[in-house]
Structure formats: structure tokens, C-alpha cells
N, C-alpha and C positions, 0 to 999 in steps of 0.2 A: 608383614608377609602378604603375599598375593595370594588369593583365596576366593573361593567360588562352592557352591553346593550343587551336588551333585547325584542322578541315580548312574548306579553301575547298571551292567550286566554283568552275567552268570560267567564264570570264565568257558563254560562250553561254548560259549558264542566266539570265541575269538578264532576258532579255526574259520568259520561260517562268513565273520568279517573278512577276514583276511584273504578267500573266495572272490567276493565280491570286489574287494581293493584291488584285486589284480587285474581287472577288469582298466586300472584306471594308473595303471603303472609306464606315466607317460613323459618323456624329458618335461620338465618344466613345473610339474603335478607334484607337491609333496604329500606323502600319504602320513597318516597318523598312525603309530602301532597299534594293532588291532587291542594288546591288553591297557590300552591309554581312552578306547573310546568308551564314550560318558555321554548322558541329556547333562545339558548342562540347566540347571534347574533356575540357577539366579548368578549371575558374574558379581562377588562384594569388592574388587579390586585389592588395593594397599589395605590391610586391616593389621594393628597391632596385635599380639599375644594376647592381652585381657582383652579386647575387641574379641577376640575369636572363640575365647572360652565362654563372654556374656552371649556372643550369638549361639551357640553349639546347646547353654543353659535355654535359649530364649525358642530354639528348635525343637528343644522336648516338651515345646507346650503346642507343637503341628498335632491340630484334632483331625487324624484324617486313618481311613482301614486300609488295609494291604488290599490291592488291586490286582488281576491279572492286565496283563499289555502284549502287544505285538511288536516285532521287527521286522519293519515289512517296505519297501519299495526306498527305489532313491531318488532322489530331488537334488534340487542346487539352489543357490543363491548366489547373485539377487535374482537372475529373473536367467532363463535358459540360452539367450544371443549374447549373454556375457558370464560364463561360468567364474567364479570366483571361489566356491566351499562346495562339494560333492558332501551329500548329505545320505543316511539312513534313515528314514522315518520312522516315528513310531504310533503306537494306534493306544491310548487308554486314557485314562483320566487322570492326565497331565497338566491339562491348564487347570482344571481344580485344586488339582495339588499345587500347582506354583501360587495361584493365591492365594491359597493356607500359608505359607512360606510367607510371600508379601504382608500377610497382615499380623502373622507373630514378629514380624524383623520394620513394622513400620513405625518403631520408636530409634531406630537407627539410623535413618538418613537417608539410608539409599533409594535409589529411584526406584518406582514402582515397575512392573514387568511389563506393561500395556500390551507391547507388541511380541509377545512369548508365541514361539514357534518351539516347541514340541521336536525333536532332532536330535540325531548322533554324527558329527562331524566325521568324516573317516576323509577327507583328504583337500586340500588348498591348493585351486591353483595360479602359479606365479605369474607365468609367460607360456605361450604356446604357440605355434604356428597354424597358418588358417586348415591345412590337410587336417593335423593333428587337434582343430577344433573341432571340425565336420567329426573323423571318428569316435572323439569323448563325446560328443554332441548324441551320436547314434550309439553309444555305449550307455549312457543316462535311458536313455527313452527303452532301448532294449530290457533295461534293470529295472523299469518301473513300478512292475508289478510283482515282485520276486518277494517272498516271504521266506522271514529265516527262520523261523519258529516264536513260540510265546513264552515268557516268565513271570515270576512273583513279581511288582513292584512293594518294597516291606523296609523299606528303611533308606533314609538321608544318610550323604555324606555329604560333612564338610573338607573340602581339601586343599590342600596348600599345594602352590602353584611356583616350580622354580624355574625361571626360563634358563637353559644352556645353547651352545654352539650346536651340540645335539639332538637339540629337543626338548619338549619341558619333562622336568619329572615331577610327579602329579605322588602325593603323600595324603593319605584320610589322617586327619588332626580328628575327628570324632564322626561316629556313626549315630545316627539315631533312628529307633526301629518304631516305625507307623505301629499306631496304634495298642499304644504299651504302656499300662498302668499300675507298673509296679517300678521298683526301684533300679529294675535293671535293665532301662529304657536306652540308655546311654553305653556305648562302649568306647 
């Protein structure tokens, strides 16, 4: 399966995303459903069934407390004269936690995160024309500074990842809740 770990947000945030998305509802521009956007914490690609159960095991040993974080401004990648991913930033201690994650998961193989940007994808875009760059262009920088509010960050998901004609749909194979020292770490 195709699988990657992940922080959610709170689903009150999806009206909020969804606000913002429209901002950016342009021929060419595919948006992400607001209940689909995710930090994507670590991409693990193709992982088998027992791959995914030993990682989800090797997750519940993330030493790391429940944090607060922000949803706050948009960006893009790679660089703003060529938009390609319309981003949501986020503000908390995120790269700590993804390399808590890198060094519980570094008997696995995968490649280490070096270049971990901290982000919630909310939209790709494909093709556009030069008018319709200039206005996403001044739609970005407009949104820059725009805060959606703050939440818990308290627990990893790992999720399975099905690409369709539609879009992927995105399933938690296991949750694991920061900083939790008992048996009922794992859901």
C-alpha cells in the first residue's frame, strides 16, 4: 500500500480551509478537499501490510508532548515566478517532531527528511495562463499573512494512500497519541 504519516487537523478547520481555497479556484488549479488536508509528516511510499503494522509498532516509541501550533499564512512551491503547490503554513514544532519520527523509523530504510518544510497542501497547480498567473500570484501575497486559528498537535497518523480518477482517498491504518505511557497509546 502507499502510505505516508501524518498530523490532521481538527475538522473545524475545514470550513476555514475551504475560505481560503476559494481564493484559488482557478481553470487549471486543482484544489484538495478541505476534509483531505494533512502536514504530511514523512512520505513512506509502497509499504506492505506487516511493513506498516512494524512501523505504526515502531511509532509508539515517538518520545515527543502534545504541542500547540498555528494555521497561519500561504506560500507556494518551489519558489513564487513558478507556482506549482499553494500551500498553508504552519507555525509549532514540527521539525522536532519529524525528527523524532526519522530516528524511531531509521531501521527502515527510508530516506531521512533533511529538507522537511512544515505545510498543508491545499491546492496543485497544473497549467495556467499568464492574466490568470499575475491574479494567483496577487492572491498568494494577499493571503500571506492570514491566520486560521490554533490546535492541539497530540497524536500521529499513519495512512494509507489510494490514488483514483477522483482523487486519492486517504484512510488512518493507526493513530498514535504523543506522549502516552500506557497501553492505550495506539488506536
Amino acid at each position: 500500500m502507499r502510505a505516508f504519516i501524518a498530523v490532521d487537523f481538527p475538522a473545524s478547520f475545514a470550513e476555514s480551509i475551504e475560505d481560503v481555497e476559494s481564493n484559488f479556484d482557478f481553470p487549471g488549479i486543482k484544489l484538495v478537499r478541505p476534509e483531505l488536508v494533512h502536514i504530511t509528516m514523512k512520505f513512506l511510499g509502497e509499504v506492505d501490510e506487516s511493513g506498516v503494522s512494524r512501523i505504526c509498532t515502531a511509532l509508539s516509541q515517538v518520545s515527543f508532548s502534545p504541542f500547540e501550533a498555528e494555521l497561519l499564512g500561504v506560500g507556494v512551491f518551489p519558489k513564487p515566478d513558478r507556482i506549482k503547490v499553494i500551500w498553508l503554513g504552519v507555525k509549532g514544532n514540527f521539525d522536532a517532531l519529524q525528527r523524532e519520527v526519522d530516528k524511531v523509523l531509521s531501521g527502515f530504510g527510508f530516506a531521512s527528511s533533511n529538507d522537511f518544510t512544515a505545510h498543508a497542501t491545499i491546492a496543485r497547480v497544473k497549467r495556467i495562463d499568464s492574466k490568470k498567473e499575475r491574479q494567483l500570484k496577487e492572491k498568494v501575497s494577499s493571503l500571506a499573512d492570514i491566520t486560521l486559528g490554533s490546535f492541539t498537535v497530540d497524536s500521529l497518523r499513519v495512512k494509507k494512500s489510494t490514488l483514483t480518477a477522483k482523487g486519492p482517498i486517504y484512510e488512518t491504518v493507526c493513530e498514535i497519541l504523543l506522549n502516552c505511557t500506557t497501553s492505550l497509546c495506539r488506536k
